[in-house]
C-alpha positions, 0 to 999 in steps of 0.5 A: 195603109191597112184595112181600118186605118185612118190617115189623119195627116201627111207631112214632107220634107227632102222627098220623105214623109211622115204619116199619122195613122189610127188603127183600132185595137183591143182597148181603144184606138193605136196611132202610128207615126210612120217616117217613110212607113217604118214606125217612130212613134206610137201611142195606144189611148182609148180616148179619142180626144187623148190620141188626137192631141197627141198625134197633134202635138207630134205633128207641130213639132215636125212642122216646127222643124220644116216639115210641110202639110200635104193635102190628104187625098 
């Protein structure tokens, strides 16, 4: 994880995982969806409220497919 990111969640499944992460950028905040910490989806928004429940919205779909919540450490 980069310097400025913030881990909002971690799933796994089979011995993979899927990660959300935030990083700043020039008009608000990126989030990152990283399967094995290569991207699957990205959204910049420069409403937090915006990126949240979108990476939320990412994260009940995976969950719905099997994949389990880890604790972030």
């Amino acid at each position: 994880m980069g310097s400025g990111q913030i881990l909002h969640w971690t799933l796994c499944h089979a011995n993979r995982r899927l990660t959300c992460v935030e990083s700043p950028a020039a008009s608000g905040s990126e989030y990152a969806v990283l399967y094995d910490g290569l991207p699957v989806a990205t959204r910049v928004s420069s409403a937090d409220q915006d990126g949240a429940a979108w990476a939320e919205e990412i994260r009940s779909a995976w969950e719905s497919a099997g994949w389990m919540s880890i604790p972030s450490r």
